[in-house]
GUGU-472089 format. One record per residue (C-alpha): residue number from 0; y, x, z; residue in one letter. Coordinates in steps of 0.05 Angstrom, whole numbers, plus 32768, in hexadecimal, padded with zeros to 4 digits. Example, Ala and Ser with C-alpha at 12.3 -4.5 7.8 and 13.67 -1.06 7.14 Angstrom:
2
  pos    yy    xx    zz  code
    0  7FA6  80F6  809C     A
    1  7FEB  8111  808F     S
This chain:
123
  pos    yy    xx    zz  code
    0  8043  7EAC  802A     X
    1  802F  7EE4  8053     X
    2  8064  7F13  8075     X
    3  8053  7F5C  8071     X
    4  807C  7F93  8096     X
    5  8070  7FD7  807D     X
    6  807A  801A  80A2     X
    7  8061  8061  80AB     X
    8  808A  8079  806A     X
    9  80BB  80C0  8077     X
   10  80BD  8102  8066     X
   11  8088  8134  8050     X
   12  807C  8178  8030     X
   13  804F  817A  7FF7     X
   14  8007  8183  8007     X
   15  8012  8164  8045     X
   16  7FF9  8110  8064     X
   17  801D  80CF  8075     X
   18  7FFE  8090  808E     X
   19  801F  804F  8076     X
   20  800F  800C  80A1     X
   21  8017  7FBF  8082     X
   22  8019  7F8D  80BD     X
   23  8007  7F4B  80A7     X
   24  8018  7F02  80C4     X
   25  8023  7EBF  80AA     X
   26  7FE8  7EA7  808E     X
   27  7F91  7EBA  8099     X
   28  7F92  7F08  8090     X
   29  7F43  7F0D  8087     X
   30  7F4D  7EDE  804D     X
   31  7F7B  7F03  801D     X
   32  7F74  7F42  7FF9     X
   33  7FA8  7F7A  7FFD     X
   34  7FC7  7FAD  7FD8     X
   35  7FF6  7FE1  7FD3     X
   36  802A  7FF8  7FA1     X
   37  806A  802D  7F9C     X
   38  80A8  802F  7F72     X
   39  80CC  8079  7F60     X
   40  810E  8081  7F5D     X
   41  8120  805E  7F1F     X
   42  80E4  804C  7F0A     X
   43  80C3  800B  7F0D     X
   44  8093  7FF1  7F47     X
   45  8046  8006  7F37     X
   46  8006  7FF2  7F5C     X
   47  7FE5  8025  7F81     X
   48  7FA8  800C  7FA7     X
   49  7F83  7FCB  7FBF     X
   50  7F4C  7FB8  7FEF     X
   51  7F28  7F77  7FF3     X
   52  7F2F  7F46  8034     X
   53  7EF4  7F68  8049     X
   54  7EF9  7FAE  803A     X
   55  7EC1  7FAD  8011     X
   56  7EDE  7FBB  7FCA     X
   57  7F1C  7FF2  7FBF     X
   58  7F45  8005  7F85     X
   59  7F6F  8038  7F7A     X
   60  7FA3  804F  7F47     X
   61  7F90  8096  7F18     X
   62  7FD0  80BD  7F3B     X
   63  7FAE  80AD  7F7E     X
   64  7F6B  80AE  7F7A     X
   65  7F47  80E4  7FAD     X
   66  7F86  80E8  7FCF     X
   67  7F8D  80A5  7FEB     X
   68  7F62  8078  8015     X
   69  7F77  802D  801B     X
   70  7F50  800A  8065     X
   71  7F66  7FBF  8087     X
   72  7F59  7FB9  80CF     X
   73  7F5B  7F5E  80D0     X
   74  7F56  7F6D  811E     X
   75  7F97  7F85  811A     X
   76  7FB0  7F5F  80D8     X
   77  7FC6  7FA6  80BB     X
   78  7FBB  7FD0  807D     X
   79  7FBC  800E  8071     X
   80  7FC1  8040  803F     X
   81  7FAE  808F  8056     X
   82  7FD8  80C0  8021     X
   83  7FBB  810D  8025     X
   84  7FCC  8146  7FF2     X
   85  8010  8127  7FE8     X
   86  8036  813C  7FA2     X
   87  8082  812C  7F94     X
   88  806D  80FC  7F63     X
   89  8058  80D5  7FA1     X
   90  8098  80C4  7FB1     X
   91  80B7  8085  7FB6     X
   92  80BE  8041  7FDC     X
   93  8072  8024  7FF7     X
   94  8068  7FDC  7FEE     X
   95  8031  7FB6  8007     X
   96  8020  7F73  7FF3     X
   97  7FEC  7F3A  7FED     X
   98  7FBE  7F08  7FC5     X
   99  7F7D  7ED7  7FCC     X
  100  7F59  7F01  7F96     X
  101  7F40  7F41  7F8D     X
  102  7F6B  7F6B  7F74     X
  103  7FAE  7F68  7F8E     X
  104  7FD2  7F89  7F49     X
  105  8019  7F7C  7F3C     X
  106  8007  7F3A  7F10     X
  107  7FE5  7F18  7F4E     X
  108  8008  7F32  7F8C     X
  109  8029  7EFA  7FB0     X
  110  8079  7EF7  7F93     X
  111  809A  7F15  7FD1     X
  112  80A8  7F54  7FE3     X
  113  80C0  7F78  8025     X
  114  80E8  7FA6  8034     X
  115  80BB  7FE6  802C     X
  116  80B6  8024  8045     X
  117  80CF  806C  802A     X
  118  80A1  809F  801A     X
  119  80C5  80E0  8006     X
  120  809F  8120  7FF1     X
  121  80C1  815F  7FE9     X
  122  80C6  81A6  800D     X
């Protein structure tokens, strides 16, 4: 399995940015697929965005699209996911997670999941 440490995740006033980071180690970074997903405060965890081990092919989910941009740097073994024009409904804990296809959804993401990292959005 791959290890992934998420970070970046705090506070933030609506309209306003956050940059979340995914470092990666354990197993051939170039070679998986990655993906990001949230979970709201009693709600259940939902996918958010995905980017091939390449970079070449992106997805995004409805309530983010135009507002978020998913990039991987494999020089680095890190993902990350660029949130602009942030709404409350943004908030939540960040996930980031894994597969060897393309997409990384919630049915093919590796079965482990880290810690995460808090996104809160509220004046």
């Amino acid at each position: 399995q791959v290890h992934l440490v998420e970070s970046g995740g705090g506070l933030v006033q609506p309209g306003g940015s956050l940059r979340l980071s995914c470092a990666a180690s354990g197993r051939t970074f170039s070679s998986i697929s990655m993906g990001w997903f949230r979970q709201a405060p009693g709600k259940e965890r939902e996918f958010v965005s995905t980017i091939s081990w390449g970079g070449g092919r992106t997805d995004y989910a409805d309530s983010v699209q135009g507002r978020f941009t998913i990039a991987r740097d494999n020089a680095q073994n890190t993902v990350y996911l660029q949130m602009n024009s942030l709404k409350p409904e943004d908030t939540g804990v960040y996930y980031c997670n894994a597969a060897r296809t393309y997409p990384v959804t919630l049915a093919t993401a590796f079965d482990s999941w880290g810690q995460g990292t808090q996104v809160t959005v509220s004046s």
